[in-house]
Structures are given as structure tokens and as C-alpha cells.
PyMOL Python script that loads the backbone (N, CA, C, O; Angstrom):
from pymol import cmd

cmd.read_pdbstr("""\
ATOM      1  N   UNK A   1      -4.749 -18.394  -8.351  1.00  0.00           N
ATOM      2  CA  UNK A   1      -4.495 -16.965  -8.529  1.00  0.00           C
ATOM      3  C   UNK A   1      -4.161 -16.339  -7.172  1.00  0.00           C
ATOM      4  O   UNK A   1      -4.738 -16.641  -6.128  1.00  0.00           O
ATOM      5  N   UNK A   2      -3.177 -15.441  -7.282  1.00  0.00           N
ATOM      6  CA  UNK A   2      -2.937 -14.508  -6.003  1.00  0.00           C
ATOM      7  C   UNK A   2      -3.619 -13.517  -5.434  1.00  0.00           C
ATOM      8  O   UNK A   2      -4.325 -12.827  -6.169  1.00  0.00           O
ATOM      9  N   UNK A   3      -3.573 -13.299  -4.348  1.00  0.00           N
ATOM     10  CA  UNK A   3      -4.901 -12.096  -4.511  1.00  0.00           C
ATOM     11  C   UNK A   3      -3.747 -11.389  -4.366  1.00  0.00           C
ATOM     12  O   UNK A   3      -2.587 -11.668  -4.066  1.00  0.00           O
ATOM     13  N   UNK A   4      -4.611  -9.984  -4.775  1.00  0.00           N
ATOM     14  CA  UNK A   4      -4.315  -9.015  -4.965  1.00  0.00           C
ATOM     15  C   UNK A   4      -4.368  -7.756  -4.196  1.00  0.00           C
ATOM     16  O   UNK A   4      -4.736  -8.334  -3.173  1.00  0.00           O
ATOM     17  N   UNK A   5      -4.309  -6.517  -3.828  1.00  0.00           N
ATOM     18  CA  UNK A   5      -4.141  -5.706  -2.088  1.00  0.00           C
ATOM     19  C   UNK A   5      -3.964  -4.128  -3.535  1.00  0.00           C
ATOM     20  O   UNK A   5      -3.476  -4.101  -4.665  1.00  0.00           O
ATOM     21  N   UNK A   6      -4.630  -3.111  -2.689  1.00  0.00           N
ATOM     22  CA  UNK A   6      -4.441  -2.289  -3.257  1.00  0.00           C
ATOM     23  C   UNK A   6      -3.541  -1.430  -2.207  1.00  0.00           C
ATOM     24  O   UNK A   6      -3.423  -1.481  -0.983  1.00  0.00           O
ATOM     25  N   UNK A   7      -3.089  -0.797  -2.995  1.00  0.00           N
ATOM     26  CA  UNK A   7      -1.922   0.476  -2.546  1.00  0.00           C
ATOM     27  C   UNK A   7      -2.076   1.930  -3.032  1.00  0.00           C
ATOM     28  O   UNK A   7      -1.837   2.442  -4.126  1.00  0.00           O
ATOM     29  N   UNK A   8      -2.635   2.523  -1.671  1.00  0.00           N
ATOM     30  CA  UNK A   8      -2.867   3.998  -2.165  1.00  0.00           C
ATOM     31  C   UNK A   8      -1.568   4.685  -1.236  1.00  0.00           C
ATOM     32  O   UNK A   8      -1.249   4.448  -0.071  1.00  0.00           O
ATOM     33  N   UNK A   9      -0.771   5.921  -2.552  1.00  0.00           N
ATOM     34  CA  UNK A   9       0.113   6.659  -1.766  1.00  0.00           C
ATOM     35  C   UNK A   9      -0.329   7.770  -1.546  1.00  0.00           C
ATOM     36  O   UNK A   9      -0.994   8.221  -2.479  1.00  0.00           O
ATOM     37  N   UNK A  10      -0.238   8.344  -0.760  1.00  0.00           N
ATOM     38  CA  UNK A  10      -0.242  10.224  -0.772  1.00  0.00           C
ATOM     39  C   UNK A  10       0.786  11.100  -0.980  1.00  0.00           C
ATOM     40  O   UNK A  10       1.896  10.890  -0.490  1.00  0.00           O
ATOM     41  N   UNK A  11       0.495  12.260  -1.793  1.00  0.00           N
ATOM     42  CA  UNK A  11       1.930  12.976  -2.172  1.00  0.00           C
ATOM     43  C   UNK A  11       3.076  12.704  -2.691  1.00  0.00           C
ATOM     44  O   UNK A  11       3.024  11.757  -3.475  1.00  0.00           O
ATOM     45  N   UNK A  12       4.117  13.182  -2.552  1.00  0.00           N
ATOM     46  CA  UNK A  12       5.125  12.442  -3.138  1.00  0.00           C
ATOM     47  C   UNK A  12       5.287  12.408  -4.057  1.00  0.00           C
ATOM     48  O   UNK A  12       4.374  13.010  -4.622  1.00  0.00           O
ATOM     49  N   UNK A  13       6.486  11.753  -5.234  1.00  0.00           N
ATOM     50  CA  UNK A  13       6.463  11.636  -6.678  1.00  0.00           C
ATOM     51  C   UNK A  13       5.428  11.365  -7.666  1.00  0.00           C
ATOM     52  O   UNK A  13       4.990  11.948  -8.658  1.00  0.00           O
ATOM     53  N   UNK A  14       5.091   9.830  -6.796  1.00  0.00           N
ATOM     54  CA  UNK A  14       4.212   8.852  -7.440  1.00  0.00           C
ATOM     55  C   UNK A  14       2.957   8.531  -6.350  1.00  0.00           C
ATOM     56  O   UNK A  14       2.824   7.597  -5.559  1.00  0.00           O
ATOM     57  N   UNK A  15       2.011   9.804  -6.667  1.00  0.00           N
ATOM     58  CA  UNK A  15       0.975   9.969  -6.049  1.00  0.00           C
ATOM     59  C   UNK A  15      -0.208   9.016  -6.666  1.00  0.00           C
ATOM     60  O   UNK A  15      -0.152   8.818  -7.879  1.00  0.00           O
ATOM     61  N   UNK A  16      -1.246   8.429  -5.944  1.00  0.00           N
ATOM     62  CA  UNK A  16      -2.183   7.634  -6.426  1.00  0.00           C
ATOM     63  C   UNK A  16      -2.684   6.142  -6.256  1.00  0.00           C
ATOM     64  O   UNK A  16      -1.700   5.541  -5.826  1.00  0.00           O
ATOM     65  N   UNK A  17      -3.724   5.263  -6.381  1.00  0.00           N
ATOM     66  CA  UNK A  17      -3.433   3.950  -6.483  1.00  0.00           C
ATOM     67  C   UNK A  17      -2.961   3.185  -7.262  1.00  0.00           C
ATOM     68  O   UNK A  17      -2.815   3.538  -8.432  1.00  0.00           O
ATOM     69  N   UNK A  18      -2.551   1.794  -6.794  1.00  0.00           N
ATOM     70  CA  UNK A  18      -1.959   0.886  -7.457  1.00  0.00           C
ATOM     71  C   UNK A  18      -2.261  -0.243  -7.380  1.00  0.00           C
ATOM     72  O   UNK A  18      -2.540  -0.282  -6.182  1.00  0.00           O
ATOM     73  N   UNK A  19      -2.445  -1.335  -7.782  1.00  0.00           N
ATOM     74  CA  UNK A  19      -2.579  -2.916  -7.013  1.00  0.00           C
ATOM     75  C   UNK A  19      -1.407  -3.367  -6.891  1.00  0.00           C
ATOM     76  O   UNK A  19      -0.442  -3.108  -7.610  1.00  0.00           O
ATOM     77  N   UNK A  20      -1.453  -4.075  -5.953  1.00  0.00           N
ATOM     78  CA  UNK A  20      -0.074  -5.260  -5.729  1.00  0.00           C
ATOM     79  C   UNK A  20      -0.338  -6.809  -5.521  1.00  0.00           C
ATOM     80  O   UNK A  20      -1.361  -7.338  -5.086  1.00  0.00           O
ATOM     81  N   UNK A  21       0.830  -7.397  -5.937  1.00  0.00           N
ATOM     82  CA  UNK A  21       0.544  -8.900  -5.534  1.00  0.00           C
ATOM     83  C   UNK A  21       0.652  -9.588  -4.470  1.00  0.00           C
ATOM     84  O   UNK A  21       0.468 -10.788  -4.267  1.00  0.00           O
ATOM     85  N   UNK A  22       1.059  -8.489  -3.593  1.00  0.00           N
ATOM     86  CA  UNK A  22       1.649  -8.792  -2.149  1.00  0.00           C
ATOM     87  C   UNK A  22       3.099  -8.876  -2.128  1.00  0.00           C
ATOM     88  O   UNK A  22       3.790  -8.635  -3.118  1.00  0.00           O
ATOM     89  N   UNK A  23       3.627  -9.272  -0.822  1.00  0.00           N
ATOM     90  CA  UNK A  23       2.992 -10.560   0.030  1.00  0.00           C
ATOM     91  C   UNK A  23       1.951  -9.392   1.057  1.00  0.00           C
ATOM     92  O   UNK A  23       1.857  -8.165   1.080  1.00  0.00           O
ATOM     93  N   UNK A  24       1.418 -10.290   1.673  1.00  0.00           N
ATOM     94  CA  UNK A  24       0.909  -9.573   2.605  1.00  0.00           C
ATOM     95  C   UNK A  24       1.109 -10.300   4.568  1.00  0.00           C
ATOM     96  O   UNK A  24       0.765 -11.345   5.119  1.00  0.00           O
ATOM     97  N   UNK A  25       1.776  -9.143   4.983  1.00  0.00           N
ATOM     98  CA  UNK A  25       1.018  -7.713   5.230  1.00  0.00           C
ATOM     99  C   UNK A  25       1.959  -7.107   4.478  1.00  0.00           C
ATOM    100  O   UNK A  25       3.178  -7.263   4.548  1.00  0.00           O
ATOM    101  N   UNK A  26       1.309  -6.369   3.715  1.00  0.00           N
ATOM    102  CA  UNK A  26       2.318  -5.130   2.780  1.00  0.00           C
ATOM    103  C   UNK A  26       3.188  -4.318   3.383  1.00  0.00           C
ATOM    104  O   UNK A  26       2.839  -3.930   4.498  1.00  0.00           O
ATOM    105  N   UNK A  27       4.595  -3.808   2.832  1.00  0.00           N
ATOM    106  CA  UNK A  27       5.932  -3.215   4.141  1.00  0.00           C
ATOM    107  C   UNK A  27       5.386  -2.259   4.554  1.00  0.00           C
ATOM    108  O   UNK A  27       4.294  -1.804   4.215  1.00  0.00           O
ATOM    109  N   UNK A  28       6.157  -1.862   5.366  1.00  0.00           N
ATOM    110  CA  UNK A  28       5.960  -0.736   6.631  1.00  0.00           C
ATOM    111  C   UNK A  28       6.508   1.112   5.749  1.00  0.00           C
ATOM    112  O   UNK A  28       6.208   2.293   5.926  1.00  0.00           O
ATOM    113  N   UNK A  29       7.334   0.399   4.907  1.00  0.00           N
ATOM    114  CA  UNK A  29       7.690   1.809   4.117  1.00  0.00           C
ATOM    115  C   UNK A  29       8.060   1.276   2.780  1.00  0.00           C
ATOM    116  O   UNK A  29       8.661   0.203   2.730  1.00  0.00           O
ATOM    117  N   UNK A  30       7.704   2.036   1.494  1.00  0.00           N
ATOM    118  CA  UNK A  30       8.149   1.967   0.410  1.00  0.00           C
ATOM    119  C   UNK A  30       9.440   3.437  -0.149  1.00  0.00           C
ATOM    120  O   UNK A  30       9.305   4.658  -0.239  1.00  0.00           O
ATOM    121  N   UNK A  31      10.478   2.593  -0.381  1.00  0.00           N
ATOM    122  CA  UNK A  31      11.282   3.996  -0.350  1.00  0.00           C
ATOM    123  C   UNK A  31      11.028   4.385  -2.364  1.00  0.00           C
ATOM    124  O   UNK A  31      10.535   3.561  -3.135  1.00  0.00           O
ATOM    125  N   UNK A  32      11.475   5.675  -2.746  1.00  0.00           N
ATOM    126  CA  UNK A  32      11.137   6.248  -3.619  1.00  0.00           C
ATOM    127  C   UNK A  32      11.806   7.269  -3.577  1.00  0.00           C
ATOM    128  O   UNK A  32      12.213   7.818  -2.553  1.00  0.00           O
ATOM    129  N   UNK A  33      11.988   7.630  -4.765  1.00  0.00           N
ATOM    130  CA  UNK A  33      12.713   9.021  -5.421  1.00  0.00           C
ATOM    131  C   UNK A  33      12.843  10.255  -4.006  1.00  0.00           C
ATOM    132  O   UNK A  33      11.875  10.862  -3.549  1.00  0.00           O
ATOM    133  N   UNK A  34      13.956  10.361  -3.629  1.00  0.00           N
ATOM    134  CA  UNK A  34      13.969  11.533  -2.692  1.00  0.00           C
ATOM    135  C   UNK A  34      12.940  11.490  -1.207  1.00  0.00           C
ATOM    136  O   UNK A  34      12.512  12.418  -0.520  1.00  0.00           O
ATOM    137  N   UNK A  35      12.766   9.925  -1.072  1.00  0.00           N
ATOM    138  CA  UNK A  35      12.007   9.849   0.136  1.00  0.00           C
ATOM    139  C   UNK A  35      11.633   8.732   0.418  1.00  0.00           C
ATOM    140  O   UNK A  35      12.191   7.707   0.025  1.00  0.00           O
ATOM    141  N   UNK A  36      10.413   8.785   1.299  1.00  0.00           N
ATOM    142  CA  UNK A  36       9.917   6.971   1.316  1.00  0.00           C
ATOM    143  C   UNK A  36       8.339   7.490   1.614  1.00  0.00           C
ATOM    144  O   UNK A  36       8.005   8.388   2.388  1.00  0.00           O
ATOM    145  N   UNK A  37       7.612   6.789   0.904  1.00  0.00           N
ATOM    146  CA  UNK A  37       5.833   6.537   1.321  1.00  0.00           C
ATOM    147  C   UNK A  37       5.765   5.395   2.760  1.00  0.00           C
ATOM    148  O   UNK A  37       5.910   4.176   2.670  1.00  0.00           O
ATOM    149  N   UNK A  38       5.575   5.968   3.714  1.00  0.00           N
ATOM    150  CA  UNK A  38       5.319   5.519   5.270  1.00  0.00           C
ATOM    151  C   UNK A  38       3.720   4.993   5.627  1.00  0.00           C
ATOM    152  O   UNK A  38       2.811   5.799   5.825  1.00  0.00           O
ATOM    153  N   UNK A  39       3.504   3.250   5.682  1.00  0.00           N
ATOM    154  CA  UNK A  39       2.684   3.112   5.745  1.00  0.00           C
ATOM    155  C   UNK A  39       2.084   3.946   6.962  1.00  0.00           C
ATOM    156  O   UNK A  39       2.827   4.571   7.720  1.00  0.00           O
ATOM    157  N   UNK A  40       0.579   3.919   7.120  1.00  0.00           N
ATOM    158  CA  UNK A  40      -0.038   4.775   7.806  1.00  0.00           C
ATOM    159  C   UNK A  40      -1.357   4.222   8.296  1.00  0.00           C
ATOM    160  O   UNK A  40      -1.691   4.631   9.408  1.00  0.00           O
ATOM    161  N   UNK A  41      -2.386   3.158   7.538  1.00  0.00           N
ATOM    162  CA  UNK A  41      -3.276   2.531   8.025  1.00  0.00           C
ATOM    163  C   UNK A  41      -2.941   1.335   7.031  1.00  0.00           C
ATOM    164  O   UNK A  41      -2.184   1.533   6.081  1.00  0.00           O
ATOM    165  N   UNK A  42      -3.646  -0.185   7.316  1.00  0.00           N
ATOM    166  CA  UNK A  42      -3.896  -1.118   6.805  1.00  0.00           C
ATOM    167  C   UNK A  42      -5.065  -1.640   7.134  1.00  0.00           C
ATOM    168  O   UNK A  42      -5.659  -1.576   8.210  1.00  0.00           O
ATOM    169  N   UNK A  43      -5.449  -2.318   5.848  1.00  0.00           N
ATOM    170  CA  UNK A  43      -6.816  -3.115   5.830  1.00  0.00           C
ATOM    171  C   UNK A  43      -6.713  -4.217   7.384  1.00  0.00           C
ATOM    172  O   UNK A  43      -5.757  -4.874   7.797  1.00  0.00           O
ATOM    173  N   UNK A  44      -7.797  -4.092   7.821  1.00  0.00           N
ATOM    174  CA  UNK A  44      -8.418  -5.084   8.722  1.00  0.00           C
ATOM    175  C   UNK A  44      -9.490  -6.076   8.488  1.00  0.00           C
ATOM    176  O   UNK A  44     -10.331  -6.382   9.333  1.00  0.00           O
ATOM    177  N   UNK A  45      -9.416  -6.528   7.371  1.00  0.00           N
ATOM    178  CA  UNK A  45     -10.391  -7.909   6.674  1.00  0.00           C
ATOM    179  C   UNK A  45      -9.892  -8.726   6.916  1.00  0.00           C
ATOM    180  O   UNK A  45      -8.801  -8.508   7.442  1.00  0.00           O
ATOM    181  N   UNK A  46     -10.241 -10.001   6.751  1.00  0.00           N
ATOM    182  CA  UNK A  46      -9.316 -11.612   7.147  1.00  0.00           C
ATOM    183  C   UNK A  46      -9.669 -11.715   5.716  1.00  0.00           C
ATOM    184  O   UNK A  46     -10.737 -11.325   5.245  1.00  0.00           O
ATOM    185  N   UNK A  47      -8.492 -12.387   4.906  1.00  0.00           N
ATOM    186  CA  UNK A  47      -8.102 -13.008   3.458  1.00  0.00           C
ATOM    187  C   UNK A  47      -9.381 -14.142   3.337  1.00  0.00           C
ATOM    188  O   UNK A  47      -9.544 -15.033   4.172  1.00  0.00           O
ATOM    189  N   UNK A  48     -10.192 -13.954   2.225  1.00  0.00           N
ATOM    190  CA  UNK A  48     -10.580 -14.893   1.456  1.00  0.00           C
ATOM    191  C   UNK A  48     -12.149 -14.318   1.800  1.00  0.00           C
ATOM    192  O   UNK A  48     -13.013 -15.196   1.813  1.00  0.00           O
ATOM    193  N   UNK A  49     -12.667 -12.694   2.125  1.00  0.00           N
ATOM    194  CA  UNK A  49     -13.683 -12.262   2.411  1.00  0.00           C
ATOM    195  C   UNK A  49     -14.874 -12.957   1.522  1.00  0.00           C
ATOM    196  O   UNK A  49     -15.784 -13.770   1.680  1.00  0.00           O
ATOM    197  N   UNK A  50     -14.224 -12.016   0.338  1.00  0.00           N
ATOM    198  CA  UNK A  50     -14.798 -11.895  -1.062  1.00  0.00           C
ATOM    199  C   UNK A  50     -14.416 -12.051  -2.275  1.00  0.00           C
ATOM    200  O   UNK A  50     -13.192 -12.062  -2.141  1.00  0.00           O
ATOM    201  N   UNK A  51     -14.621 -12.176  -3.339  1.00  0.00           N
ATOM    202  CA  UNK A  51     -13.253 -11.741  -4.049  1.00  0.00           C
ATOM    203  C   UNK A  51     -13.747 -10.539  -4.802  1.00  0.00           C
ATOM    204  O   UNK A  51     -13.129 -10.238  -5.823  1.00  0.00           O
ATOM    205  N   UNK A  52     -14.856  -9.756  -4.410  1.00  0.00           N
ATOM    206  CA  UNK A  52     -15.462  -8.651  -4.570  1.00  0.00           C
ATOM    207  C   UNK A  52     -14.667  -7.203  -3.586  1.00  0.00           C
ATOM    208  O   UNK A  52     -14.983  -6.018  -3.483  1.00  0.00           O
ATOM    209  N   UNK A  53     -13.671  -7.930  -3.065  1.00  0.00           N
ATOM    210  CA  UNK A  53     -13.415  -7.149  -1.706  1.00  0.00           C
ATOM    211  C   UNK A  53     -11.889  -7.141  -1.405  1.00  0.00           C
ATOM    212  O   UNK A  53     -11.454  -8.283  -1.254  1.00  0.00           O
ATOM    213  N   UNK A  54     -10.814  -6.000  -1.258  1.00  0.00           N
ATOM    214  CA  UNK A  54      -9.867  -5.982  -1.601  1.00  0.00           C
ATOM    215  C   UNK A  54      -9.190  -5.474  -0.276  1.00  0.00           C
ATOM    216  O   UNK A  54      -9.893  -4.646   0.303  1.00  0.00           O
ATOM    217  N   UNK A  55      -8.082  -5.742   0.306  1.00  0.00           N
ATOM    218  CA  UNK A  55      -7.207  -5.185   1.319  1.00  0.00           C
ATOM    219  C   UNK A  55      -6.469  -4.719   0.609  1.00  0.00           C
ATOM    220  O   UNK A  55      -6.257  -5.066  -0.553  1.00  0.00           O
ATOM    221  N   UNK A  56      -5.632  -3.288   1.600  1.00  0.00           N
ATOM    222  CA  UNK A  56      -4.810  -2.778   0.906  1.00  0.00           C
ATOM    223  C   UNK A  56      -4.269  -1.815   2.178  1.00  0.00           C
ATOM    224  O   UNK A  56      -4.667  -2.176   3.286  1.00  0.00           O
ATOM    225  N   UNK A  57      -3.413  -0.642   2.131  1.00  0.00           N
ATOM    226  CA  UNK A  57      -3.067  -0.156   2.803  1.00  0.00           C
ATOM    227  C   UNK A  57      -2.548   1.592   1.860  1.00  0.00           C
ATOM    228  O   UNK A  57      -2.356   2.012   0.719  1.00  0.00           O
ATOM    229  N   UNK A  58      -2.531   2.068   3.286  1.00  0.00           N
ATOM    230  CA  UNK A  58      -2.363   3.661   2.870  1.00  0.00           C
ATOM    231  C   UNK A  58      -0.736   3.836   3.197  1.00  0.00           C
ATOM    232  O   UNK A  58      -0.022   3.029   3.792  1.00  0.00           O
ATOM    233  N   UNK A  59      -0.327   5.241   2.583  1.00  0.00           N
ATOM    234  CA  UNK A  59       0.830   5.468   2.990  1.00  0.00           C
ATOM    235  C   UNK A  59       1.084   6.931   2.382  1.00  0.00           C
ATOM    236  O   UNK A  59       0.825   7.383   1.267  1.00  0.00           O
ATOM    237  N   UNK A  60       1.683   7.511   3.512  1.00  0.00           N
ATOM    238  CA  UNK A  60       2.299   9.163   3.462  1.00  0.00           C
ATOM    239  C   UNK A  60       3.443   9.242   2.560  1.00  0.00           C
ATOM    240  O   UNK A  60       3.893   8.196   2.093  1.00  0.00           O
ATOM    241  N   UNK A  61       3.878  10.188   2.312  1.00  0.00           N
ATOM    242  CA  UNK A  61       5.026  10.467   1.611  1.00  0.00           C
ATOM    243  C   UNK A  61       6.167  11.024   2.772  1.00  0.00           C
ATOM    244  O   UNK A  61       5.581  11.760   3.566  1.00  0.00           O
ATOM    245  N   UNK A  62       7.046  10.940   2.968  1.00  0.00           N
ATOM    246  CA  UNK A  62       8.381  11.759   3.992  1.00  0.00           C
ATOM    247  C   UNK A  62       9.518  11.757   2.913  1.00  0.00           C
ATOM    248  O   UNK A  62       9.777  10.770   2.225  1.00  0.00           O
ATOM    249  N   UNK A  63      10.039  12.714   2.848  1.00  0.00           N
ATOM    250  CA  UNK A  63      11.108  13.757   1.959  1.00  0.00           C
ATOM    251  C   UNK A  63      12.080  13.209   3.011  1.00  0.00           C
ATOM    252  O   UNK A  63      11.893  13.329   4.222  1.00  0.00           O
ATOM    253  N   UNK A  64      13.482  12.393   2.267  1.00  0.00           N
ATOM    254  CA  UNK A  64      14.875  12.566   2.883  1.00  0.00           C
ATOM    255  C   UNK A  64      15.151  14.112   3.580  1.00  0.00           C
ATOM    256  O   UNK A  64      14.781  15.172   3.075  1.00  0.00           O
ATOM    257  N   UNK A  65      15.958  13.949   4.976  1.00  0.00           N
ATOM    258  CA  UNK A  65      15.887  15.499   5.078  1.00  0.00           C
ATOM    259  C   UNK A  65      17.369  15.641   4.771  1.00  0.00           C
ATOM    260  O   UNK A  65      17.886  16.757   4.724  1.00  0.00           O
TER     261      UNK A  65
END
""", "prot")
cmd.dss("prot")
cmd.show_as("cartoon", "prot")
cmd.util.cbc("prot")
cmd.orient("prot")
């Protein structure tokens, strides 16, 4: 099984979390409707902690100008 990384966005269209399958390290920007979610922090765990225990990363919203 793959692990799995959660993905929280802020603002933006598609505000909220998500899981992903990776790969990891998860991109630097996800582009989206009228903008892109800009990563902003990432997990600092080493893979295979827990499997109680999830990496993931944050990300802003920025509006095309």
C-alpha cells in the first residue's frame, strides 16, 4: 500500500483537506481555477513513522493577476 500525505488548502475555490497518494515531496504549487494554491509549510517526519501518523503539507491560495 502507498502511503498516503494529507493536503490542506487555504482559500481559494477549493478550500479544505484532502488526502493524496503522493509522490512525495508533494509540488511546490497546485494550479486551480483562476490561480494556484502555493505550498507554504511541509511535514518534517521521516516516512514509515507510524502508520497512525500522516505527512502532508499546507498551501495558500494566489489569484492570477
Amino acid at each position: 500500500m502507498s502511503e498516503q500525505y494529507l493536503v490542506r488548502t487555504v482559500g481559494g475555490p477549493h478550500p479544505g483537506d484532502r488526502v493524496s497518494q503522493g509522490p512525495w515531496p508533494l509540488p511546490d504549487s497546485l494550479p486551480d481555477e483562476g490561480g494556484q494554491y502555493v505550498k507554504v509549510s511541509e511535514s518534517q517526519l521521516p516516512p514509515d513513522l507510524s502508520p497512525h501518523v500522516m505527512r502532508g503539507a499546507q498551501y495558500h491560495w494566489e489569484p492570477h493577476p
